[in-house]
C-alpha positions in Angstrom: 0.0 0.0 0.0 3.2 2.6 0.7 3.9 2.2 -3.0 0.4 3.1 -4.2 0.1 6.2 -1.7 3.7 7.8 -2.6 2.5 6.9 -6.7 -0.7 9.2 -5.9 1.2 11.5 -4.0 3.7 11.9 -7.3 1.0 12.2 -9.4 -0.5 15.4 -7.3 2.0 17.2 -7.5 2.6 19.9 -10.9 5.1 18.8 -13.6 7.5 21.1 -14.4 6.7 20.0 -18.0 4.0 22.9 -18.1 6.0 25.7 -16.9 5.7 28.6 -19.8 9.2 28.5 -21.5 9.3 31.7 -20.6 9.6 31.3 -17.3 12.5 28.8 -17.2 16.0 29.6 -16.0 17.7 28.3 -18.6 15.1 29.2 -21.3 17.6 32.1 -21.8 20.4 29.5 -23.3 20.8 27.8 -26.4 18.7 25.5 -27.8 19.7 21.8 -27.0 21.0 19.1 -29.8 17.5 17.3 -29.7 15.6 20.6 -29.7 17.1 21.9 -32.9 17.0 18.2 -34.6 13.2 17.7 -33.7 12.6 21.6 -34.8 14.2 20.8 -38.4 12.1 18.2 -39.1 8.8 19.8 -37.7 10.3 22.7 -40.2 10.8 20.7 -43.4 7.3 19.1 -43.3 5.4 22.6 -42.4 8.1 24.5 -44.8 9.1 26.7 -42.5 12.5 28.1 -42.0 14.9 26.9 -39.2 16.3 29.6 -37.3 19.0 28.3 -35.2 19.8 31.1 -33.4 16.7 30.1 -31.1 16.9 29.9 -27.4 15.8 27.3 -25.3 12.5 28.8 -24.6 11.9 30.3 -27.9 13.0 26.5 -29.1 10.0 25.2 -27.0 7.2 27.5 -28.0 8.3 27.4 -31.7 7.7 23.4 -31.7 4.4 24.0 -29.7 3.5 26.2 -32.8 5.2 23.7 -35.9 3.0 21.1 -34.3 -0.2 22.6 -33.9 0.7 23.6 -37.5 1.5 20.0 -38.6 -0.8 17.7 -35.9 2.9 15.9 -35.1 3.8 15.1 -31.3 -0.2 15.5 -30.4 -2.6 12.8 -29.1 -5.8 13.4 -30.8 
C-alpha cells in the first residue's frame, strides 16, 4: 500500500513540463541538440524556416507552434 500512496502523492504534484518557456532559468540559453533536430524536421514538413539562433525557450514555443501547425507530437 506505501507504493500506491507515494504513486498518488507523485501524481499530485505539478510537472515542471508545463512551466511557460518563458519562465525557465535556462530558457535564456541555447537550444539543445535534440531541440534543434526535432525543430528541423517539424520545419521541413510545415516548410518553414529553421532559425538556429533560437533559445531554449523560444525552441519550445516554436515546436508548440510547428506542431499545432503540422498535428505531429499530439494525441488526438
Amino acid at each position: 500500500m506505501t507504493a500506491n500512496k507515494n504513486t498518488v502523492n507523485e501524481q499530485a504534484l505539478p510537472s515542471n513540463t508545463e512551466k511557460d518557456p518563458s519562465d525557465w532559468a535556462t530558457g535564456g540559453e541555447t537550444m539543445t541538440g535534440a531541440q534543434a533536430s526535432y525543430l528541423k524536421t517539424l520545419c521541413t514538413e510545415a516548410n518553414e524556416e529553421f532559425d538556429p539562433s533560437l533559445t531554449k525557450g523560444e525552441a519550445s514555443k516554436r515546436i508548440d507552434e510547428l506542431q499545432a501547425a503540422t498535428g505531429r507530437g499530439k494525441d488526438h
